[in-house]
DOFISE-894771 format. One record per atom (N, C-alpha, C): residue number from 1; atom name; x, y, z. Coordinates in nm, 2 decimals. Example, Ala and Ser with C-alpha at 12.3 -4.5 7.8 and 13.67 -1.06 7.14 Angstrom:
# DOFISE-894771
+-----+------+--------+--------+--------+
| pos | site |   east |  north |     up |
+-----+------+--------+--------+--------+
|   1 |    N |   1.32 |  -0.57 |   0.78 |
|   1 |   CA |   1.23 |  -0.45 |   0.78 |
|   1 |    C |   1.32 |  -0.33 |   0.78 |
|   2 |    N |   1.28 |  -0.22 |   0.71 |
|   2 |   CA |   1.37 |  -0.11 |   0.71 |
|   2 |    C |   1.29 |   0.00 |   0.79 |
+-----+------+--------+--------+--------+
# end
This chain:
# DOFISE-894771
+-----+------+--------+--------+--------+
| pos | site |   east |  north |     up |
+-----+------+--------+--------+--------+
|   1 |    N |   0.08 |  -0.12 |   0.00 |
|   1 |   CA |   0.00 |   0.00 |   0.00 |
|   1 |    C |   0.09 |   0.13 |   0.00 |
|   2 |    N |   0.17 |   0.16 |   0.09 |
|   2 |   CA |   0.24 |   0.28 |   0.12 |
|   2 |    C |   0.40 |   0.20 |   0.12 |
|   3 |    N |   0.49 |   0.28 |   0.07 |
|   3 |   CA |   0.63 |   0.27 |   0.10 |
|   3 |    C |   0.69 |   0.29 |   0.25 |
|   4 |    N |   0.63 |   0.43 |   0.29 |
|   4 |   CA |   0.66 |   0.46 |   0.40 |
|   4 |    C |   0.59 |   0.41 |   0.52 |
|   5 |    N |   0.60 |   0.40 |   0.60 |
|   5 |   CA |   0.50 |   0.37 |   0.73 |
|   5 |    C |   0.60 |   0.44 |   0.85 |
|   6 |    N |   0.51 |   0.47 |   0.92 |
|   6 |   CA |   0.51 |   0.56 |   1.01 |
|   6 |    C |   0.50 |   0.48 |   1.22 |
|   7 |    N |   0.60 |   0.52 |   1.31 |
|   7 |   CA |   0.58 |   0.48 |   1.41 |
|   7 |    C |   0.60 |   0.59 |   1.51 |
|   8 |    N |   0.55 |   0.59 |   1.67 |
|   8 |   CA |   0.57 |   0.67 |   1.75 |
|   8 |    C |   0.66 |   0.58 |   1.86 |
|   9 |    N |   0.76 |   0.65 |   1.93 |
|   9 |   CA |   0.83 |   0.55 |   2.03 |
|   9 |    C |   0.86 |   0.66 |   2.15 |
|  10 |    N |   0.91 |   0.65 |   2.25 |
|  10 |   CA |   1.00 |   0.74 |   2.31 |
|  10 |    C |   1.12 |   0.76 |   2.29 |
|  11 |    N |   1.21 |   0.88 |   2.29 |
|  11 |   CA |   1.33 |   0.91 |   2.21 |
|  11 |    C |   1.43 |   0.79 |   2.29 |
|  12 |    N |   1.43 |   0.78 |   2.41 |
|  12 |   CA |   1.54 |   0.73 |   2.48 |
|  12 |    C |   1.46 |   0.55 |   2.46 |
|  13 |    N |   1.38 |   0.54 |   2.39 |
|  13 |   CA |   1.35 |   0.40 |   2.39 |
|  13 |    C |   1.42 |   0.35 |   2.26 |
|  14 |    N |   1.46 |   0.40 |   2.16 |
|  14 |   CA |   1.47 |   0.42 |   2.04 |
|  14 |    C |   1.64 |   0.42 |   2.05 |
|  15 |    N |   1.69 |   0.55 |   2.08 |
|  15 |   CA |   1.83 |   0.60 |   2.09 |
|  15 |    C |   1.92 |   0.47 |   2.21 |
|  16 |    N |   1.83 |   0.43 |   2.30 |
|  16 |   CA |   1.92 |   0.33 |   2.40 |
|  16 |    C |   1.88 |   0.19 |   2.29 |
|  17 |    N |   1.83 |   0.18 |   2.24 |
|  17 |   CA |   1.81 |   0.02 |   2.18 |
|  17 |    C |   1.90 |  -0.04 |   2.12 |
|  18 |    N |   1.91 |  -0.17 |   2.14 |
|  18 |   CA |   2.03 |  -0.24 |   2.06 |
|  18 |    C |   1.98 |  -0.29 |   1.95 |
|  19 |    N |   2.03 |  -0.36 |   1.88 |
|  19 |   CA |   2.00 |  -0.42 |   1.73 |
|  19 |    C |   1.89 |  -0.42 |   1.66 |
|  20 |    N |   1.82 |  -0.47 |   1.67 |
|  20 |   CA |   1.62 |  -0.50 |   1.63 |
|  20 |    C |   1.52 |  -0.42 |   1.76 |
|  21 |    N |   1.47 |  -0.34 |   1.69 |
|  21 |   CA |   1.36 |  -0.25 |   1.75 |
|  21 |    C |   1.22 |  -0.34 |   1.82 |
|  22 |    N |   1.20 |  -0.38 |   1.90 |
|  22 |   CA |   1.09 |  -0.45 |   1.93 |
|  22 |    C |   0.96 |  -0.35 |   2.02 |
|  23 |    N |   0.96 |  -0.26 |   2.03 |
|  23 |   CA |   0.87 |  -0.17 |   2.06 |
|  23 |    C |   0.81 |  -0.20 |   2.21 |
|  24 |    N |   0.70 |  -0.16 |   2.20 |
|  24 |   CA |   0.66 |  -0.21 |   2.37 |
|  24 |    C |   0.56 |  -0.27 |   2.34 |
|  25 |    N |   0.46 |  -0.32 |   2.20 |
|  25 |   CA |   0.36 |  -0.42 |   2.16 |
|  25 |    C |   0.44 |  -0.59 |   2.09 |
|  26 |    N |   0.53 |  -0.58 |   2.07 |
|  26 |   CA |   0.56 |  -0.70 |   1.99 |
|  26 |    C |   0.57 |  -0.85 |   2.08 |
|  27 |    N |   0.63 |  -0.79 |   2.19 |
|  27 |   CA |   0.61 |  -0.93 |   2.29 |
|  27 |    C |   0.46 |  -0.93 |   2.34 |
|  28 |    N |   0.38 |  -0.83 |   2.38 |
|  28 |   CA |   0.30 |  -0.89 |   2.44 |
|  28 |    C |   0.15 |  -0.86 |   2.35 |
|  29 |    N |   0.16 |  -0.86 |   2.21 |
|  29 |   CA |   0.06 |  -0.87 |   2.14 |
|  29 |    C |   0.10 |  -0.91 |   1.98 |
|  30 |    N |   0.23 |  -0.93 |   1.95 |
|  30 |   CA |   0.30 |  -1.03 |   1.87 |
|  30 |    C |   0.32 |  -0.94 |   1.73 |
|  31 |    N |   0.30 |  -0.80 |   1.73 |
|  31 |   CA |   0.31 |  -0.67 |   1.63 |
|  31 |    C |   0.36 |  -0.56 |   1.69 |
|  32 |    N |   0.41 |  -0.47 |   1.59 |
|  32 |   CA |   0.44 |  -0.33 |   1.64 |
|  32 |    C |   0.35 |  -0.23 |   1.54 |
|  33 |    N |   0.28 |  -0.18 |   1.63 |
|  33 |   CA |   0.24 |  -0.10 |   1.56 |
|  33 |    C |   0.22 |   0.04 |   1.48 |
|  34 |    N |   0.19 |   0.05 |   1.37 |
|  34 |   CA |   0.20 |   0.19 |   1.28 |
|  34 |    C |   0.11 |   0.27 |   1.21 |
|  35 |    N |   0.15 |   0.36 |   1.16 |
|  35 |   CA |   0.02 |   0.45 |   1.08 |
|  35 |    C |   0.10 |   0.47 |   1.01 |
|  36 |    N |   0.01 |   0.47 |   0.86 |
|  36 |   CA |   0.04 |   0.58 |   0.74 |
|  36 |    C |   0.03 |   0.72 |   0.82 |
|  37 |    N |   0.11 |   0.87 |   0.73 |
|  37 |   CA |   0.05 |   0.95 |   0.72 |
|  37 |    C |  -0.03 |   1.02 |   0.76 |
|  38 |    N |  -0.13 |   0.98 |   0.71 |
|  38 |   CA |  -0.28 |   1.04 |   0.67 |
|  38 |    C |  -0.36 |   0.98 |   0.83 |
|  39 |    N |  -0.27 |   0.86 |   0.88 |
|  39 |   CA |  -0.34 |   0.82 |   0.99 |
|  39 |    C |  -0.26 |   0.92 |   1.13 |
|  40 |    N |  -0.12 |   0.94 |   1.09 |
|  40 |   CA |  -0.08 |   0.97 |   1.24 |
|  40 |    C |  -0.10 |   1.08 |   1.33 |
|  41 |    N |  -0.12 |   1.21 |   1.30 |
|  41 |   CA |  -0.22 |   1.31 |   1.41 |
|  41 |    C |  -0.34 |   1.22 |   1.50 |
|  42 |    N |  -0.43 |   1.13 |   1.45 |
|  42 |   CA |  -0.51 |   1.05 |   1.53 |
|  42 |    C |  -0.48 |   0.97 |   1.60 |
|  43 |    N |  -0.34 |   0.88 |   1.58 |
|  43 |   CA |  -0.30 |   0.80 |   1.65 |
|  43 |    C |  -0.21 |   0.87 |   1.71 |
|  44 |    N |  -0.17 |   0.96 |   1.75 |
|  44 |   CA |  -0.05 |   1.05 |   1.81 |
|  44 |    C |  -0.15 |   1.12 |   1.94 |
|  45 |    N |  -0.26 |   1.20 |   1.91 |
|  45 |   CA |  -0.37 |   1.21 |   2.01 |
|  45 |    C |  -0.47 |   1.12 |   2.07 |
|  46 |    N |  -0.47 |   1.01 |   1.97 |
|  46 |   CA |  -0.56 |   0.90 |   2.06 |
|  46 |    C |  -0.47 |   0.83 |   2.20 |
|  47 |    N |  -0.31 |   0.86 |   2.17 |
|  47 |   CA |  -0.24 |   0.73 |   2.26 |
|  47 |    C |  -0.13 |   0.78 |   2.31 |
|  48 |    N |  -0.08 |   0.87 |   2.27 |
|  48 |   CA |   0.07 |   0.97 |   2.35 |
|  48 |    C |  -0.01 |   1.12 |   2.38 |
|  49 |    N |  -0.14 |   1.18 |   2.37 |
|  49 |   CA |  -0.16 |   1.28 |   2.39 |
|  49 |    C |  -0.12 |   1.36 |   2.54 |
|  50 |    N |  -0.06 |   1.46 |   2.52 |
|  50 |   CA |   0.07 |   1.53 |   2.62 |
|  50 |    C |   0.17 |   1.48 |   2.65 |
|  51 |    N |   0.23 |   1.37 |   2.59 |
|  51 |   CA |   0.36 |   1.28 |   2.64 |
|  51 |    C |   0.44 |   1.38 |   2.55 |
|  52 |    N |   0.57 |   1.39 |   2.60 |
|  52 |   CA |   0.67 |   1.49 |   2.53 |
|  52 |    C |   0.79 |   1.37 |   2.53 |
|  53 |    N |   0.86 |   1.39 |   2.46 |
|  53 |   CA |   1.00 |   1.35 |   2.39 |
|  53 |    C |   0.98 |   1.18 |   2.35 |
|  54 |    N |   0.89 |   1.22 |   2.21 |
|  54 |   CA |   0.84 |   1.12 |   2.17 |
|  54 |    C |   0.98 |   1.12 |   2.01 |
|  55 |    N |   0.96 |   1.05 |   1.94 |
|  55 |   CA |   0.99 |   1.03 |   1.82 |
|  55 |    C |   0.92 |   0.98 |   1.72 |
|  56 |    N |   0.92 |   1.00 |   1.59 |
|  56 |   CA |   0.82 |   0.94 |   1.48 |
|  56 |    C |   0.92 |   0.87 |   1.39 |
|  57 |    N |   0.95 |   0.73 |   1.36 |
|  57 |   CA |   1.07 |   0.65 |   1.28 |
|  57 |    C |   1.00 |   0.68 |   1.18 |
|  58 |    N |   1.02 |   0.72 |   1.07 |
|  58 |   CA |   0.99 |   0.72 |   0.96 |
|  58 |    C |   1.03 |   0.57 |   0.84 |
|  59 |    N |   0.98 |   0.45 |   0.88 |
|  59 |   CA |   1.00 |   0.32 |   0.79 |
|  59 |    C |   0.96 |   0.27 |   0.65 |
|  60 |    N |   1.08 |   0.26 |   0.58 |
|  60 |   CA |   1.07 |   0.20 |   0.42 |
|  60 |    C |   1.03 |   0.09 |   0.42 |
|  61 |    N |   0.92 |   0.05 |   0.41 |
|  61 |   CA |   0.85 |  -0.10 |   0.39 |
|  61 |    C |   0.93 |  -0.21 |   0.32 |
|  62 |    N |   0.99 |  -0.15 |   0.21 |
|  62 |   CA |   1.08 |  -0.21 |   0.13 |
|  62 |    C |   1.19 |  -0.26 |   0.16 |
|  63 |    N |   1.26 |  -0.22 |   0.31 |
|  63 |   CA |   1.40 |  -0.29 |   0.36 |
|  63 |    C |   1.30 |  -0.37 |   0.50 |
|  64 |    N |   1.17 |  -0.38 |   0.55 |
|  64 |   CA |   1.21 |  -0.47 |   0.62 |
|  64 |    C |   1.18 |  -0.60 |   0.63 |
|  65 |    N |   1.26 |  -0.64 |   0.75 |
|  65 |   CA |   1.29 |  -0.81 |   0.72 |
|  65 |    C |   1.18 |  -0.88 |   0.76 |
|  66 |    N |   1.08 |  -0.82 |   0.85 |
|  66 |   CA |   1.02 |  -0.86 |   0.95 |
|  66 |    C |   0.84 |  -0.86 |   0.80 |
|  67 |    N |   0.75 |  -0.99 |   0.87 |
|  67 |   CA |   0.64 |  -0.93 |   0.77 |
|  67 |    C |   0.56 |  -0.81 |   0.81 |
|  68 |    N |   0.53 |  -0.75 |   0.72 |
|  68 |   CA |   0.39 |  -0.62 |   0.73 |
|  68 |    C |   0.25 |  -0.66 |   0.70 |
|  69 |    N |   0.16 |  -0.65 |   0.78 |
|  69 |   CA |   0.05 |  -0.70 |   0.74 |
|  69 |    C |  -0.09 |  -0.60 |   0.75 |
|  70 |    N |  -0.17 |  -0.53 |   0.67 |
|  70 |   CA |  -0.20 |  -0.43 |   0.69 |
|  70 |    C |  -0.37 |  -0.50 |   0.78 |
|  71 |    N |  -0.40 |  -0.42 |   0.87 |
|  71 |   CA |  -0.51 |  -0.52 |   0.93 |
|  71 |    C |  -0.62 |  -0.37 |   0.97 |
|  72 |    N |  -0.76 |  -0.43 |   0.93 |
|  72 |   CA |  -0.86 |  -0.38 |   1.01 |
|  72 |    C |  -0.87 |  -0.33 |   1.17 |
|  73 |    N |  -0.89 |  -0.15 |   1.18 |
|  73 |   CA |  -0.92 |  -0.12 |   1.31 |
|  73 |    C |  -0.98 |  -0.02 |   1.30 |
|  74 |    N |  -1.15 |  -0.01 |   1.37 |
|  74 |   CA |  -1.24 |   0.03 |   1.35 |
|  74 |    C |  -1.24 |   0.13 |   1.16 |
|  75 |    N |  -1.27 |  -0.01 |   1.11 |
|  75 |   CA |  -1.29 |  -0.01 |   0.93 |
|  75 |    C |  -1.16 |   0.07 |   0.92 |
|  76 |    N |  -1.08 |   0.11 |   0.95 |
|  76 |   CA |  -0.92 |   0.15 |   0.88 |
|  76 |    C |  -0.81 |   0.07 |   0.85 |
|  77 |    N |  -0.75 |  -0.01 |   0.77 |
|  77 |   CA |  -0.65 |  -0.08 |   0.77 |
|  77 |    C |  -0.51 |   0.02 |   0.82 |
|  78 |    N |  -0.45 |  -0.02 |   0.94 |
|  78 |   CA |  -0.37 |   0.00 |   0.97 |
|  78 |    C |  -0.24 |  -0.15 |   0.98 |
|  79 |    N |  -0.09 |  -0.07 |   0.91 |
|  79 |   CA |   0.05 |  -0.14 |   0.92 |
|  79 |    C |   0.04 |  -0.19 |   1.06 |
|  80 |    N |   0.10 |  -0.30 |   1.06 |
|  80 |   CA |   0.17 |  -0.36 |   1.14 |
|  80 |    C |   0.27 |  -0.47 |   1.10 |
|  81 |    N |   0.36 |  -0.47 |   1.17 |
|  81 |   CA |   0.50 |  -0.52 |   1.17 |
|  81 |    C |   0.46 |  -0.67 |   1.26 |
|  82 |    N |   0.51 |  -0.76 |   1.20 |
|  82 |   CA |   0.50 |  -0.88 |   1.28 |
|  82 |    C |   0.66 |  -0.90 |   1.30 |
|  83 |    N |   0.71 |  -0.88 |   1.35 |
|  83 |   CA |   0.83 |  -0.92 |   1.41 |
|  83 |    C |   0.92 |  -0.79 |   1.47 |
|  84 |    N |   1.09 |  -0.83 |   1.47 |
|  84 |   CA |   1.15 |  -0.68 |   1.50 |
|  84 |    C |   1.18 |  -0.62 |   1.39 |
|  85 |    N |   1.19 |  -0.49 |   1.44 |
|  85 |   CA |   1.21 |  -0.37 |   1.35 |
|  85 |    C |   1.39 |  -0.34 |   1.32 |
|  86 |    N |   1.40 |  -0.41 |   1.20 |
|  86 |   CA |   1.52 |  -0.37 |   1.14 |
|  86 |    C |   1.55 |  -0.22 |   1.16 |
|  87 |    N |   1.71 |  -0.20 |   1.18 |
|  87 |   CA |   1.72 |  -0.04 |   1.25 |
|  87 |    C |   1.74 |   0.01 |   1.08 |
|  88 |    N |   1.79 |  -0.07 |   1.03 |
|  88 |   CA |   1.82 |  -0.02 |   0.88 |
|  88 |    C |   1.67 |   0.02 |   0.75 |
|  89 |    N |   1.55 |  -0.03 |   0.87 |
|  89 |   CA |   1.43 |   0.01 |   0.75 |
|  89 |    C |   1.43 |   0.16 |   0.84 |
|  90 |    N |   1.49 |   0.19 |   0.95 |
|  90 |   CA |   1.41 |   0.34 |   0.94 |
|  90 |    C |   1.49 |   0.42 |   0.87 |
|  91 |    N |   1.47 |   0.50 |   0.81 |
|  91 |   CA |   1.51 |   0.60 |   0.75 |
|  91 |    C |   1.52 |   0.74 |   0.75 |
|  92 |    N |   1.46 |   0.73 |   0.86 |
|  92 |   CA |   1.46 |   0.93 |   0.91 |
|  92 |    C |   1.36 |   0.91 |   1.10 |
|  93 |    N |   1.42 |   0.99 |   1.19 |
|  93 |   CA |   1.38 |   1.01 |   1.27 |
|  93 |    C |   1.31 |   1.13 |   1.33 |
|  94 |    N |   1.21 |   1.17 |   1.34 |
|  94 |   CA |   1.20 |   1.27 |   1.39 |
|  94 |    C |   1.09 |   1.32 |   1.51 |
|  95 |    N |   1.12 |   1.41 |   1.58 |
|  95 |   CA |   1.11 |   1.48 |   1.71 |
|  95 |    C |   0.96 |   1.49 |   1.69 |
|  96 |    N |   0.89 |   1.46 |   1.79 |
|  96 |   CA |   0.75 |   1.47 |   1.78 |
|  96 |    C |   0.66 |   1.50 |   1.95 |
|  97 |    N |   0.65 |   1.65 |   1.95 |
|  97 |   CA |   0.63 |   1.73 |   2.06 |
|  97 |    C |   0.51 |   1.78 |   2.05 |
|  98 |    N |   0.43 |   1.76 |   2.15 |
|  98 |   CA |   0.31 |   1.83 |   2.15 |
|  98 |    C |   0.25 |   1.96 |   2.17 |
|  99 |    N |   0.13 |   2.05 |   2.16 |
|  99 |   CA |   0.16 |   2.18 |   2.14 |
|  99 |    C |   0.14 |   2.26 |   2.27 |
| 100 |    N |   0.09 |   2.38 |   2.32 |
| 100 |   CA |   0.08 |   2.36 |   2.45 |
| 100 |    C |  -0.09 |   2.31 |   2.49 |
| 101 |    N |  -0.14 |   2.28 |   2.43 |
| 101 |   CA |  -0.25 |   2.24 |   2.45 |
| 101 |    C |  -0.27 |   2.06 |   2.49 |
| 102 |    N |  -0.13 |   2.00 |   2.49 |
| 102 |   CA |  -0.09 |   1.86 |   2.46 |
| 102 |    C |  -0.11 |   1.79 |   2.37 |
| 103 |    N |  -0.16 |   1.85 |   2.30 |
| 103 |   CA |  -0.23 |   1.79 |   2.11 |
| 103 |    C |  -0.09 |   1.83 |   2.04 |
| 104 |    N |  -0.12 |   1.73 |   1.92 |
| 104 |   CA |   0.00 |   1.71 |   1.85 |
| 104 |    C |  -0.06 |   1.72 |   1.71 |
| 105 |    N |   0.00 |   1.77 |   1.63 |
| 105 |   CA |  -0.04 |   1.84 |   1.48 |
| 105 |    C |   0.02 |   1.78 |   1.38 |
| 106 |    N |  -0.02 |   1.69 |   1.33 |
| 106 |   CA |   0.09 |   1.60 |   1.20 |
| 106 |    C |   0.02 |   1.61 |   1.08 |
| 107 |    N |   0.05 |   1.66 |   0.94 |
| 107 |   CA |   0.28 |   1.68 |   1.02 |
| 107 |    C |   0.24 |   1.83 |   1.03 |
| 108 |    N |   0.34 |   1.89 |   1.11 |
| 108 |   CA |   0.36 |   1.98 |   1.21 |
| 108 |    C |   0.46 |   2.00 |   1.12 |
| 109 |    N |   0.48 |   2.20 |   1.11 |
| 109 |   CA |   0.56 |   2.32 |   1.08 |
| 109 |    C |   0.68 |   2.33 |   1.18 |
+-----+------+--------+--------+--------+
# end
């Protein structure tokens, strides 16, 4: 569907990790989960809203090792990752801070 896919983590969950990214869903619900795009302002205020020093991996579907499976959630097909997250599919990191209202604006100026 999309080349890119999109994830939210905490900076220091991300920056301290060793080899394969396993998120905080993959052990105990067997996926990591993602948004396109077009999905992530809703998933950024449905589930980190006011959390600060977050990050958004920016992932090439195309480098990773792990399968992608796009699945139904309430009628939206949202990415998910079945396995770990190759550090070599992300491809850009970026800082994702909420406003002062604790809402987060994606993508954000």
């Amino acid at each position: 569907m999309n080349d890119i896919i999109l994830h939210i983590c905490p900076r220091a969950t991300w920056e301290n990790g060793e080899a394969d990214y396993r998120g905080d869903t993959l052990d105990t619900e067997g996926f990591i989960h993602c948004s396109t795009l077009a999905q992530m302002e809703r998933t950024a205020n449905r589930f980190f809203a006011g959390q600060r020093g977050l990050v958004v991996l920016h992932i090439d579907t195309r480098r990773l090792t792990a399968p992608l499976k796009w699945e139904p959630s309430e009628g939206v097909d949202f990415p998910h990752i079945y396995g770990p997250l190759n550090r070599d599919a992300v491809i850009h990191v970026e800082a994702l801070e909420p406003d002062a209202a604790g809402m987060f604006r994606y993508p954000h100026t």
